[in-house]
C-alpha positions in Angstrom: 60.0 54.5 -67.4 63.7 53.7 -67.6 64.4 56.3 -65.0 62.6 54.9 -61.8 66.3 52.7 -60.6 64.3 52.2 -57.2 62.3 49.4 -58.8 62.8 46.0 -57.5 63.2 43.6 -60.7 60.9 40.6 -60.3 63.2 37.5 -59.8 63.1 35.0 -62.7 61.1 31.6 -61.0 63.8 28.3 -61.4 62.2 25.0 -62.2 62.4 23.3 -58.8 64.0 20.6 -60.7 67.2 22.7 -61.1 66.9 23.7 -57.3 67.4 20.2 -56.4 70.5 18.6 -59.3 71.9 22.8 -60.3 73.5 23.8 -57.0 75.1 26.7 -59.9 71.9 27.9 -60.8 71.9 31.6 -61.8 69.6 33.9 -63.6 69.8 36.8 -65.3 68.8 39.0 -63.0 71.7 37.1 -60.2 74.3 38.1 -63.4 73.3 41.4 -63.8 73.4 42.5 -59.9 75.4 45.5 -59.2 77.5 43.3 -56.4 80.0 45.6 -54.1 83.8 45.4 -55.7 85.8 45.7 -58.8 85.9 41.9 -59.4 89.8 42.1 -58.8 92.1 39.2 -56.4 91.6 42.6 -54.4 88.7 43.4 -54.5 86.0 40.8 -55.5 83.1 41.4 -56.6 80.6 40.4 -53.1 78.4 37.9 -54.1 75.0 38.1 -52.0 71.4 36.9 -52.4 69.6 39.2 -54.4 65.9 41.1 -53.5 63.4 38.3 -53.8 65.8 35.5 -54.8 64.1 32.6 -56.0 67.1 30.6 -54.4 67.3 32.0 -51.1 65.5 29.0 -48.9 64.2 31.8 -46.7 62.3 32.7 -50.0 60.6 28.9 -50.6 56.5 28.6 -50.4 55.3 27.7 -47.4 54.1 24.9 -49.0 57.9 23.9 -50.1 59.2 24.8 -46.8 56.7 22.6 -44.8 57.0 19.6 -47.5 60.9 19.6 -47.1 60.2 19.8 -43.2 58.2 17.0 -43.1 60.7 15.2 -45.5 63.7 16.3 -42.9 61.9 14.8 -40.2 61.2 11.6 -41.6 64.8 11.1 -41.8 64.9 11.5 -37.7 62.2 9.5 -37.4 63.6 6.5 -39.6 66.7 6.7 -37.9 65.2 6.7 -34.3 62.3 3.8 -35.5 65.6 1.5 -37.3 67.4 2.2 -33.6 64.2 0.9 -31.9 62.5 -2.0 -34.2 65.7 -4.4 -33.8 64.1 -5.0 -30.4 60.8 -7.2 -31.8 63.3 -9.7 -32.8 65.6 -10.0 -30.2 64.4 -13.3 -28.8 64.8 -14.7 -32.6 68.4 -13.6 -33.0 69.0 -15.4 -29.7 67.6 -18.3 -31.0 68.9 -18.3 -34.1 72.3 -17.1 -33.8 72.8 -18.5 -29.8 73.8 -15.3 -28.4 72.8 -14.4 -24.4 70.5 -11.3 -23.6 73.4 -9.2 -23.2 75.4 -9.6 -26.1 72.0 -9.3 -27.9 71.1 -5.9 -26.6 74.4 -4.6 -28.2 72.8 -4.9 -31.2 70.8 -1.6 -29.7 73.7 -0.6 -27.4 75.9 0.0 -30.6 73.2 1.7 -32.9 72.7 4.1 -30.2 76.5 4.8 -30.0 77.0 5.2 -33.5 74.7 8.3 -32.1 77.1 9.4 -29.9 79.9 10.0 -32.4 78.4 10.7 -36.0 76.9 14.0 -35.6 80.1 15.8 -34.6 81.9 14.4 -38.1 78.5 14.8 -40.5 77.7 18.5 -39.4 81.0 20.3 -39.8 80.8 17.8 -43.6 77.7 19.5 -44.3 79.1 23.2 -43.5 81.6 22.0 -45.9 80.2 20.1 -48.7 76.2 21.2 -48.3 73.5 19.5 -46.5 72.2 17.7 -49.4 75.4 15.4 -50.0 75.6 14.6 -46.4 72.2 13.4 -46.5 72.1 11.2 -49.3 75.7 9.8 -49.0 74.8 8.6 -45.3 71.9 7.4 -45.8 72.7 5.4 -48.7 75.5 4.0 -46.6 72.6 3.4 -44.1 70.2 1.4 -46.0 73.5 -0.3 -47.2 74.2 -1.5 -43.5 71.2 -2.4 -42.8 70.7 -4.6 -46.0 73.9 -6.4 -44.5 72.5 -6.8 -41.2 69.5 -9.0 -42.7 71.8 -11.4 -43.9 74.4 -11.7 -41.2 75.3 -15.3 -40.2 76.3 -14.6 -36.4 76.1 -11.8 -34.0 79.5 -10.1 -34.0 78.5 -9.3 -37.7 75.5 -7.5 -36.7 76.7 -6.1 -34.3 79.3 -4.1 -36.0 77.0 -3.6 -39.1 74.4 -2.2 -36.5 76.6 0.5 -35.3 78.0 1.5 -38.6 74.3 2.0 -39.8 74.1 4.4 -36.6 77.2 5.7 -36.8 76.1 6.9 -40.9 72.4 7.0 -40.5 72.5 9.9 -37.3 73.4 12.5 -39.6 69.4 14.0 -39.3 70.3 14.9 -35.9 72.3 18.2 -37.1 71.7 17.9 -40.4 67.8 17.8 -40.6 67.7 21.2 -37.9 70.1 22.7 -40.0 67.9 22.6 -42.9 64.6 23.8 -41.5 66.7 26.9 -39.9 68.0 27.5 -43.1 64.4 28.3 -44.9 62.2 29.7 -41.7 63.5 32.9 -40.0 64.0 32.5 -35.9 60.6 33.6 -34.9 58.7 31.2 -36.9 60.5 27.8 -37.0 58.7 26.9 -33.4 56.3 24.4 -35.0 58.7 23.5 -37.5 61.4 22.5 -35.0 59.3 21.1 -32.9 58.1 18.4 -35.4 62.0 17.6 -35.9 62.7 17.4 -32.3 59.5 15.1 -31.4 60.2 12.5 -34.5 63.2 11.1 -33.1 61.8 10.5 -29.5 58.4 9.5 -31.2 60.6 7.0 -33.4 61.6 4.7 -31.0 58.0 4.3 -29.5 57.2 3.0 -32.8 59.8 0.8 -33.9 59.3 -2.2 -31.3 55.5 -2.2 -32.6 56.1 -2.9 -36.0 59.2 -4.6 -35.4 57.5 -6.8 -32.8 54.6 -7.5 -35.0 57.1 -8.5 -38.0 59.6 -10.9 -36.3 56.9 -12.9 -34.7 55.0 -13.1 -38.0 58.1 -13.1 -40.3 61.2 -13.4 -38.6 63.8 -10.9 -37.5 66.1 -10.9 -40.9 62.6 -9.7 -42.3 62.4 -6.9 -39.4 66.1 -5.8 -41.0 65.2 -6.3 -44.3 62.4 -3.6 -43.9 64.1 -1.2 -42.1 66.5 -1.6 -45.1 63.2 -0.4 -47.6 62.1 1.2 -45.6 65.4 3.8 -45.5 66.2 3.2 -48.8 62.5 4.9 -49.8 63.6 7.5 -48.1 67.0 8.3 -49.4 65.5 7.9 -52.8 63.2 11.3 -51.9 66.3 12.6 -50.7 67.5 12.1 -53.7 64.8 13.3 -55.7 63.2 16.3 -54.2 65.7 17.7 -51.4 67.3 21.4 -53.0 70.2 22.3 -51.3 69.4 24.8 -48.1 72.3 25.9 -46.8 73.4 29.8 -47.4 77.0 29.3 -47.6 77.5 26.9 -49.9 75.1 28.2 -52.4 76.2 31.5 -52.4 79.7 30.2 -52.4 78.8 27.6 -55.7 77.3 30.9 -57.2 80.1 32.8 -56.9 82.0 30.0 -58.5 79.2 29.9 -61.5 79.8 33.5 -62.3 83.5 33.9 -62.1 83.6 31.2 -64.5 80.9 33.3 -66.2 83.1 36.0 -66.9 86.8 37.4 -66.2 85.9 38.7 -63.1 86.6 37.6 -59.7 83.1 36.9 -57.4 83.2 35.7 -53.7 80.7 34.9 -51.6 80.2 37.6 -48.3 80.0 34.7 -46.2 83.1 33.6 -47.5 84.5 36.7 -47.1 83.8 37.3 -43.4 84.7 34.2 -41.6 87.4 33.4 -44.0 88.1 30.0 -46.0 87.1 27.0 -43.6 89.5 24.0 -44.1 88.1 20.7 -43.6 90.4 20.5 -40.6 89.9 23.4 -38.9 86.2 22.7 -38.9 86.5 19.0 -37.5 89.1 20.0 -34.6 86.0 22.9 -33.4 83.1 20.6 -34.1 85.3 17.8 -32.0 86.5 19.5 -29.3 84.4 22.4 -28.2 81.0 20.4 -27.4 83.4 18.2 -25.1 84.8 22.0 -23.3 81.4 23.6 -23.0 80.2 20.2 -20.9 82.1 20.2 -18.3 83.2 23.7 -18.1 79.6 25.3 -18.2 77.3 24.3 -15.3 73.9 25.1 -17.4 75.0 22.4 -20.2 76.4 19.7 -18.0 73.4 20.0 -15.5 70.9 19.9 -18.6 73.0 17.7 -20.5 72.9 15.2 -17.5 69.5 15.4 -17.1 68.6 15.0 -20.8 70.9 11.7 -20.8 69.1 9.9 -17.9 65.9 10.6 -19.2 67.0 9.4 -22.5 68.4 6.5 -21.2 65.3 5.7 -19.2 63.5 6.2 -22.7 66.3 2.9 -24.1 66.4 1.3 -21.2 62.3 0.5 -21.7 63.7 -1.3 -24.4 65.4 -3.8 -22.6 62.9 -3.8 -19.6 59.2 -3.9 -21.2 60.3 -7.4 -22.9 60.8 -8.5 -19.4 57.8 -7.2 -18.0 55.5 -8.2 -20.7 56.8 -11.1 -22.7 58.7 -13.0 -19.6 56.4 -12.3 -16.9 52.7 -11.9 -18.8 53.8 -14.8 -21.5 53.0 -11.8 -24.3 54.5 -12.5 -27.8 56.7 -10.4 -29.4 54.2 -8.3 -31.4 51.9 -8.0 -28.4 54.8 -6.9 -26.4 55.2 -4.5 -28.9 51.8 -2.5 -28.1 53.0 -1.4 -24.6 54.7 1.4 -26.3 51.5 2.6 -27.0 51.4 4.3 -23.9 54.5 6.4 -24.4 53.5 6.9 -28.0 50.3 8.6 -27.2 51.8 10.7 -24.5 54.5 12.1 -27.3 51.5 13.3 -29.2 49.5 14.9 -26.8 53.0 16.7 -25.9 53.8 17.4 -29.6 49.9 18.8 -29.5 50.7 20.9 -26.1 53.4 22.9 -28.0 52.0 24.7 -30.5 50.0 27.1 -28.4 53.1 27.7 -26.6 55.0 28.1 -30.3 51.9 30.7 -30.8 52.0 32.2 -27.3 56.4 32.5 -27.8 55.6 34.3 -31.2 53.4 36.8 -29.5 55.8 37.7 -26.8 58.4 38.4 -29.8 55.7 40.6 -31.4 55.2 42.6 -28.1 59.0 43.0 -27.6 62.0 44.8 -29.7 64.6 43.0 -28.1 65.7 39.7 -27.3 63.5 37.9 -25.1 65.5 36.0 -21.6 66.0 32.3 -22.1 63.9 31.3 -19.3 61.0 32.1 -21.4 61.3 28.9 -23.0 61.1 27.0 -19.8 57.9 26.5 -18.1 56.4 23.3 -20.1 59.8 21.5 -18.9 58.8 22.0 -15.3 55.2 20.5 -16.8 57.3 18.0 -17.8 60.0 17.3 -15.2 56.9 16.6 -12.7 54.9 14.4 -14.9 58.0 12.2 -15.7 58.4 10.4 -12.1 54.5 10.2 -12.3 54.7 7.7 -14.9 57.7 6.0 -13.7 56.4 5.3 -10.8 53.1 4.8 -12.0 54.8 1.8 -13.9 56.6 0.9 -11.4 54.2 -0.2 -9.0 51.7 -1.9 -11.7 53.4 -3.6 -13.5 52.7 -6.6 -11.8 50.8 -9.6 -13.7 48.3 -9.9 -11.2 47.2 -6.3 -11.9 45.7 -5.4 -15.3 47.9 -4.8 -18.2 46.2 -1.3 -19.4 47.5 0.4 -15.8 51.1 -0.1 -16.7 50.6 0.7 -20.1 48.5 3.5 -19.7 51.4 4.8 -17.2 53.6 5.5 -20.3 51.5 8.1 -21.7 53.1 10.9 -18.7 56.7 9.8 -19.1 56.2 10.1 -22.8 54.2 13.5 -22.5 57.1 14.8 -20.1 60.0 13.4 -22.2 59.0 15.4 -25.0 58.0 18.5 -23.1 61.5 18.7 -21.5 63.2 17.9 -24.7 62.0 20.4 -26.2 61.9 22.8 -23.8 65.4 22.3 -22.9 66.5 22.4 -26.7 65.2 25.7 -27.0 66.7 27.2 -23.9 70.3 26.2 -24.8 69.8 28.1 -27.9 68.9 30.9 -26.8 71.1 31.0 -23.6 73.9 29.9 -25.9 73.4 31.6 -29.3 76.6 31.6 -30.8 77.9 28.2 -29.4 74.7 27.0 -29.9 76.2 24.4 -32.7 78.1 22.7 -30.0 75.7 23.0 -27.0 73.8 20.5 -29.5 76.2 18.4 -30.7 77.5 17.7 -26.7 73.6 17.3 -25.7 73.5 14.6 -27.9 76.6 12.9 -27.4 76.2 12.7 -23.7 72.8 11.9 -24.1 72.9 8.4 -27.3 76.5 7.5 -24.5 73.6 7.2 -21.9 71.5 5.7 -24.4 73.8 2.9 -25.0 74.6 2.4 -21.6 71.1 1.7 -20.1 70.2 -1.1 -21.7 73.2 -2.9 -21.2 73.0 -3.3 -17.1 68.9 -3.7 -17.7 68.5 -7.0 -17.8 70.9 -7.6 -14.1 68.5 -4.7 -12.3 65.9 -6.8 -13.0 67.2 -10.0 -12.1 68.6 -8.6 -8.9 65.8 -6.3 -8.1 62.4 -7.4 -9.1 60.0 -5.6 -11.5 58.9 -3.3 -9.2 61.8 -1.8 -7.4 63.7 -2.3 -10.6 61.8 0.1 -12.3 61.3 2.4 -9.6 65.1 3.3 -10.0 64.7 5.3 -13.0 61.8 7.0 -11.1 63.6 8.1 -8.6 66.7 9.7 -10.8 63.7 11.5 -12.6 62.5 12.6 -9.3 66.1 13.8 -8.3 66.1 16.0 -11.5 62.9 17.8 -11.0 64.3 20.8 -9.2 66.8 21.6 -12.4 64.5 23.3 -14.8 62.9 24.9 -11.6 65.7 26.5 -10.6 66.6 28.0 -13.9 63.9 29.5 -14.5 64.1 31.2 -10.8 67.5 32.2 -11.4 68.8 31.4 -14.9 69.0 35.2 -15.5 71.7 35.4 -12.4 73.5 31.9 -13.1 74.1 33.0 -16.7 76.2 36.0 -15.6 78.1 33.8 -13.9 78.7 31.2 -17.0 81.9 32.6 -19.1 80.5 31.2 -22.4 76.5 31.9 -21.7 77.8 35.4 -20.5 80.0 35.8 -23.7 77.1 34.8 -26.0 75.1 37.1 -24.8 77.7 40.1 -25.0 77.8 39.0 -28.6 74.0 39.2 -29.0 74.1 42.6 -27.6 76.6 44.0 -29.8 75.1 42.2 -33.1 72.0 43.7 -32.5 73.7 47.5 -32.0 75.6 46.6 -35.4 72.4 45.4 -36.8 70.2 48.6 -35.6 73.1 51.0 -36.8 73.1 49.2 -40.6 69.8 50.1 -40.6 69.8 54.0 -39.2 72.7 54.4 -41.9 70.3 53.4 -44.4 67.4 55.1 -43.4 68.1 58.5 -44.8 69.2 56.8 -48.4 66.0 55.4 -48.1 64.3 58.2 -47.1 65.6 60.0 -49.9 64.8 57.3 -52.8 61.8 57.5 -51.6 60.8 61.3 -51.6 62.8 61.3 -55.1 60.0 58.6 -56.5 56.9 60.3 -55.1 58.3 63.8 -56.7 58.1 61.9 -59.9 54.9 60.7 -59.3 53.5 64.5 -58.8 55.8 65.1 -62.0 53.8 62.6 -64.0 50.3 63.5 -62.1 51.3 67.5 -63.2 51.7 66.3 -66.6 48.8 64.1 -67.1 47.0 66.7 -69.1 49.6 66.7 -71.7 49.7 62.8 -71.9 47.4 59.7 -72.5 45.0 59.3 -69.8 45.7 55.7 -70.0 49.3 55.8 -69.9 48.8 58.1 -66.5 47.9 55.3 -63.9 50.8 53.3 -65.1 53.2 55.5 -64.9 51.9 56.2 -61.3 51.6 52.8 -60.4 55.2 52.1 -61.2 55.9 54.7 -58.9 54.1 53.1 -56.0 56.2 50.4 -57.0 59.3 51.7 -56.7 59.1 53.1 -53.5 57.8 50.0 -51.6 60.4 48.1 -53.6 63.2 50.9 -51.8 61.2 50.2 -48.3 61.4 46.6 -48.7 64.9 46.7 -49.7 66.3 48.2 -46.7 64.0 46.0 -44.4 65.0 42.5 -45.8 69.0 43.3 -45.5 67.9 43.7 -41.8 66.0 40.5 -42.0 68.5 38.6 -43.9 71.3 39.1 -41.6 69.5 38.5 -38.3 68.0 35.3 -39.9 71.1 33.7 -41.1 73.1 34.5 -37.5 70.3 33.4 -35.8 71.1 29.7 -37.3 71.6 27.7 -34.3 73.3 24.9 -36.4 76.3 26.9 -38.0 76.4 30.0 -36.0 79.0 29.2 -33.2 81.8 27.8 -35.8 80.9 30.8 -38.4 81.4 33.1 -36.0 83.6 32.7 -32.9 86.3 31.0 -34.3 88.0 34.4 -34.9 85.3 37.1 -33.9 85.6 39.4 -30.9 83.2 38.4 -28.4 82.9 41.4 -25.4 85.9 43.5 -26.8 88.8 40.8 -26.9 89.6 37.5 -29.3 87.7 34.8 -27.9 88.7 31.0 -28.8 87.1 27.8 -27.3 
């Protein structure tokens, strides 16, 4: 039995509570791996994951994966609902702590800046010291901040507290993607990501309800004080159920496990083909890059742009439906809450709307063998670019108090159906069109877009004053009108304008030649396949020849384990393949792993 080697050992299972506090975990079947090398300084042994490794996130139950998805997005959404909920008790902190409108609204201004500049420091950290520390250090600073802002005594205080809880608690906004790319391969993360990207636009909708409802019922250092449980609950789950998920810091923490194991030396491949990443190197990419591809590549900075106003118009509501409602229909602050409604119910029926385009995408992969153009991913943003104005102006032009209060609420649900349509939409395109700067397409997106974020509610308050409730809120419905030919016109001629984008034209030359590197890999191991396999059916019709000689019984067995063997060899050779195009397809890590020294098109290319 000893001489079938083709068979594929069955990977010990690890208690789930050693996947989440043993980052070192190995097995016995992880020690004794023939890994590439000599285990010299020279020549280390090549530490990678192993056939069915039980540690390999791509290898989690579904039921694991979607738990820690769901867990994931909850952070975003807790983040986006704590940006949000301050809003209910706004009138209070006036009050209480005799601060104007304006200097009140910083208290969201700031949250929503913190935004701006805390994903660019926490996802290079988390490339560097795993996703699972960045999460639970932040947010425990988080729920730390906004434990202080409960009991703050004026309003510079909470203020500052308020952006240092955004500044720590937006670490989701790479962080949380980066984890549900690490466990589901490219073609099946649609719904997945999805349900990330909705939470934090479906977050703020919800925040003013329940913190409108709480301030008027217990105050607003109550509506901080929950939103201080409330994150706290969840940093305990982080805490307790969130494994590590990111490739190359386990297998570099393995390598480290069994060097120490032995007198050999183990590296991780990863390691070994990007070469050591220095805390420095990693924060001057992650810092300056997003900021170059801006404003040097048309396709971001027009997306970017149009992202930011529409999530501005999404903040600015903030400042203008207390206005509307409270001022001039004499609402409380908890009934003023409810017009969010509107907009809430719109982001479901869009989050609804996407999964038979997820399923319709995933067919299209199925029917292709190569790559599939960008602009595939962009027809529900056009759905959505035209139902945007709709609702503006919708809102616009009832929000009067002599006309009924469920028009104007009712014309949230399009601007929150096409808010999340082109959010998504757009989110997917830039990955695709981008690939390996993908990381940094992100990170600017949603910089630009928390800096508009802040801005809008600032000058909300003075549009009002100076323009009325109608024409005031008509101006946000015309910039949305002014954008609707963007995701038209890239989906005409995306195809042509990308040629014409150095970076979108290098990312693509880099697709092209990973997928020849890829499909070579796997004609070079086609005939050693070929030939483990014919080599393990000839000892099948060995064994079958013999059976007369042997146990009857012991026949099948022997046969099976044959079977075995050579789907085990097939298998093999196919999730290499798999493994590799999963792991660059990663569109949270992939530009800093590979373009900071990787030949892009034939030449050294450095951003």
């Amino acid at each position: 039995m000893a001489g079938f080697e083709g068979e594929a050992p069955k990977a010990s299972k690890i208690p789930y509570w050693r996947l989440v506090f043993d980052q070192k975990v190995v097995t016995d079947e992880v020690i004794s791996h023939p890994y590439a090398g000599r285990g010299t300084d020279d020549d280390s042994f090549v530490v990678v994951w192993i056939p069915g490794d039980s540690r390999n996130p791509m290898n989690f139950s579904s039921i694991l994966k979607w738990s820690l998805t769901i867990l994931v997005s909850l952070t975003t959404l807790t983040i986006a609902l704590i940006s949000s909920a301050y809003s209910g008790g706004m009138a209070q902190v006036m009050k209480e702590l005799g601060s104007s409108r304006e200097v009140t609204i910083l208290g969201i201004s700031l949250f929503v800046l913190g935004f701006a500049f805390g994903p660019l420091i926490w996802a290079p950290m988390s490339e560097i010291f795993g996703r699972r520390n960045v999460f639970t250090i932040t947010f425990c600073l988080l729920t730390a901040f906004n434990a202080g802002c409960a009991g703050s005594e004026n309003i510079q205080t909470l203020i500052i507290l308020r952006f240092l809880a955004g500044f720590f608690g937006s670490s989701p906004f790479g962080n949380a993607g980066g984890s549900i790319a690490d466990m589901f391969p490219a073609a099946k993360r649609g719904i997945a990501i999805s349900l990330f990207s909705a939470a934090p636009l479906c977050g703020p909708a919800i925040g003013p309800i329940i913190g409108g409802f709480l301030g008027s019922g217990a105050g607003w250092r109550w509506v901080e004080g929950f939103l201080a449980i409330f994150s706290g609950v969840i940093w305990i789950c982080l805490c307790v159920f969130l494994p590590e998920t990111y490739a190359p810091v386990l297998l570099r923490r393995r390598a480290e496990k069994l060097s120490d194991l032995s007198d050999k030396v183990y590296r991780s491949k990863l390691d070994i083909e990007r070469g050591k990443l220095s805390l420095q190197q990693t924060l001057t990419t992650a810092l300056s890059r997003p900021w170059r591809l801006l404003f040097r590549e048309p396709i971001v900075f027009l997306f970017c742009i149009y992202m930011a106003i529409i999530y501005g118009i999404l903040y600015l509501c903030f400042a203008a439906f207390p206005i509307v409602f409270q001022e001039a229909r004499g609402w409380n602050e908890g009934i003023g809450g409810l017009a969010f409604l509107g907009i809430l119910v719109g982001m479901i029926i869009a989050v609804i709307y996407t999964f038979p385009e997820n399923m319709h995408y995933a067919k299209l992969c199925r029917q292709t063998t190569g790559r599939l153009p960008p602009e595939v991913r962009l027809p529900p943003s056009i759905v959505g670019a035209i139902a945007l104005p709709i609702g503006l102006f919708w809102f616009a032009w009832t929000n009067s108090p002599s006309i009924h209060w469920m028009a104007s609420i009712a014309a949230g649900a399009p601007f929150g159906f096409g808010l999340v349509l082109v959010f998504l939409s757009v989110f997917n395109y830039m990955i695709d069109a981008y690939t390996i700067y993908s990381a940094s397409v992100l990170a600017a997106n949603s910089a630009l877009r928390s800096l508009f974020g802040a801005a809008f509610p600032l000058f909300t308050s003075y549009l009002y004053s100076g323009l009325g409730i109608h024409w005031a809120s008509s101006i946000p419905a015309f910039l949305a009108l002014a954008c609707v030919p963007i995701p038209i016109v890239f989906y005409l001629y995306g195809a042509r304008i990308r040629k014409r984008c150095r970076y979108a034209a290098e990312a693509d030359a880099f697709m092209q030649r990973l997928a020849q590197s890829n499909q070579q890999e796997a004609r070079r191991q086609e005939p050693a396949i070929e030939k483990s396999n014919a080599e393990v059916e000839a000892a099948a019709v060995d064994v079958e020849s013999d059976s007369e000689a042997t146990s009857l019984s012991s026949v099948p067995s022997a046969i099976d384990m044959s079977r075995r063997a050579s789907e085990a060899s097939k298998m093999s050779g196919r999730s290499l393949g798999r493994m590799t195009t999963q792991y660059e397809e990663n569109p949270y890590d992939i530009d800093r792993i590979n373009t900071r020294n990787s030949t892009i098109s034939g030449r050294c290319q450095e951003v």
